[in-house]
C-alpha positions in Angstrom: 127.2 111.6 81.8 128.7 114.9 80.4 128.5 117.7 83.1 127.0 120.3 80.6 124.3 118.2 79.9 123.5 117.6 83.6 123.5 121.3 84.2 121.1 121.9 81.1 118.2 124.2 82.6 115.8 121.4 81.7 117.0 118.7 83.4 117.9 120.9 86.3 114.3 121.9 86.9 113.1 118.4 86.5 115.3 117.1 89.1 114.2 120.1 91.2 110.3 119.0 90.3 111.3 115.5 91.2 113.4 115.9 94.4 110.3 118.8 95.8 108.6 116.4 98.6 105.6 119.2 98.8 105.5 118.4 94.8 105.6 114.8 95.2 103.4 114.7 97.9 100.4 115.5 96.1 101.2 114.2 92.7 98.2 111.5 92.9 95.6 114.1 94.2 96.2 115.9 90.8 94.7 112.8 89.1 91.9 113.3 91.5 91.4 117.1 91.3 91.8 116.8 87.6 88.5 114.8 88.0 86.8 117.3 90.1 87.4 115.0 92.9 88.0 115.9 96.6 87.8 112.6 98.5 88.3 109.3 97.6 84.4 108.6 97.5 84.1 111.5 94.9 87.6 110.0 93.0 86.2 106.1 92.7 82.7 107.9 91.1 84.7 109.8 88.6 87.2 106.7 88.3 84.0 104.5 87.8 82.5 106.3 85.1 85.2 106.7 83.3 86.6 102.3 83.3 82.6 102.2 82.7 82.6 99.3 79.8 79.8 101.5 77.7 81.9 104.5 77.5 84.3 104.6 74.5 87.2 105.4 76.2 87.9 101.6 77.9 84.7 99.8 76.8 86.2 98.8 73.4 89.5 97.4 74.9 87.9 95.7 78.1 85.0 94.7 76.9 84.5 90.4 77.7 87.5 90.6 79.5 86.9 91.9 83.0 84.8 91.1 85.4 82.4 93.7 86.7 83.8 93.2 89.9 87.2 93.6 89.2 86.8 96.7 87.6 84.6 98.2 90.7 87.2 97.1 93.1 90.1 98.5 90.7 88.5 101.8 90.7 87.9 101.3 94.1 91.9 100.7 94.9 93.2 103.5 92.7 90.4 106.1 94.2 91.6 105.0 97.7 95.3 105.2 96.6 95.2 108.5 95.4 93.2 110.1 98.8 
Protein backbone atom coordinates (compact mmCIF):
# COMPACT_ATOMS: atom_id res chain seq x y z
CA UNK A 1 0.00 0.00 0.00
CA UNK A 2 1.20 3.61 -0.68
CA UNK A 3 2.73 5.29 2.47
CA UNK A 4 0.67 8.49 2.13
CA UNK A 5 -2.26 6.79 2.22
CA UNK A 6 -1.32 4.80 5.37
CA UNK A 7 -0.42 8.01 7.13
CA UNK A 8 -3.90 9.63 6.06
CA UNK A 9 -5.32 11.09 9.50
CA UNK A 10 -8.24 8.70 9.03
CA UNK A 11 -6.81 5.65 8.88
CA UNK A 12 -4.29 6.63 11.51
CA UNK A 13 -6.98 7.18 14.08
CA UNK A 14 -8.71 4.12 13.18
CA UNK A 15 -5.80 1.96 13.78
CA UNK A 16 -5.26 3.93 16.93
CA UNK A 17 -9.18 3.06 17.83
CA UNK A 18 -8.50 -0.46 16.91
CA UNK A 19 -5.01 -1.19 18.47
CA UNK A 20 -6.57 0.83 22.11
CA UNK A 21 -7.10 -2.51 24.35
CA UNK A 22 -9.13 -0.06 27.09
CA UNK A 23 -11.29 0.69 23.65
CA UNK A 24 -11.56 -2.83 22.64
CA UNK A 25 -12.19 -4.03 25.94
CA UNK A 26 -15.51 -2.67 26.34
CA UNK A 27 -16.64 -2.63 22.71
CA UNK A 28 -19.57 -5.28 23.54
CA UNK A 29 -20.78 -3.41 26.70
CA UNK A 30 -21.60 -0.48 24.41
CA UNK A 31 -24.26 -2.82 22.71
CA UNK A 32 -25.42 -3.31 26.17
CA UNK A 33 -25.34 0.29 27.60
CA UNK A 34 -26.81 1.36 24.32
CA UNK A 35 -29.70 -0.72 25.69
CA UNK A 36 -29.85 0.69 29.06
CA UNK A 37 -28.26 -2.46 30.19
CA UNK A 38 -25.91 -2.93 33.09
CA UNK A 39 -25.65 -6.69 33.57
CA UNK A 40 -26.14 -9.41 31.50
CA UNK A 41 -29.73 -10.15 33.15
CA UNK A 42 -30.78 -6.55 32.21
CA UNK A 43 -28.93 -7.08 28.48
CA UNK A 44 -30.82 -10.62 27.62
CA UNK A 45 -34.34 -8.54 28.77
CA UNK A 46 -33.60 -5.69 26.38
CA UNK A 47 -32.08 -8.42 23.80
CA UNK A 48 -35.35 -10.36 24.29
CA UNK A 49 -37.69 -7.76 23.56
CA UNK A 50 -36.17 -6.61 20.89
CA UNK A 51 -35.68 -10.61 18.74
CA UNK A 52 -39.41 -10.64 20.20
CA UNK A 53 -41.29 -12.30 16.94
CA UNK A 54 -44.36 -9.55 17.44
CA UNK A 55 -42.14 -6.61 17.19
CA UNK A 56 -41.52 -5.25 13.63
CA UNK A 57 -38.10 -5.10 13.77
CA UNK A 58 -37.24 -9.23 13.48
CA UNK A 59 -40.88 -10.65 13.69
CA UNK A 60 -41.33 -10.25 9.83
CA UNK A 61 -38.01 -11.95 8.88
CA UNK A 62 -38.14 -14.77 11.64
CA UNK A 63 -41.31 -15.37 11.84
CA UNK A 64 -42.10 -19.65 11.32
CA UNK A 65 -38.56 -20.09 11.25
CA UNK A 66 -37.20 -20.14 14.76
CA UNK A 67 -38.02 -21.91 17.43
CA UNK A 68 -38.99 -20.04 20.60
CA UNK A 69 -36.34 -21.67 22.22
CA UNK A 70 -33.71 -20.93 20.13
CA UNK A 71 -34.38 -17.43 20.07
CA UNK A 72 -34.46 -17.28 24.21
CA UNK A 73 -31.30 -19.11 24.38
CA UNK A 74 -29.68 -16.76 21.43
CA UNK A 75 -30.50 -13.76 23.40
CA UNK A 76 -29.47 -15.58 26.24
CA UNK A 77 -25.77 -16.29 24.59
CA UNK A 78 -25.29 -12.75 23.21
CA UNK A 79 -26.50 -11.03 26.70
CA UNK A 80 -23.96 -13.29 28.44
CA UNK A 81 -21.31 -12.59 25.85
CA UNK A 82 -21.42 -9.16 26.02
CA UNK A 83 -21.26 -8.98 30.25
Amino acid sequence: MDAELLNRPVVVARRRRHNNSSKLANRFKQIGWSLGANNSTEAYQKINEYADLDSAVLGWFLAGYVKEEIRLTACRKLAEFIY
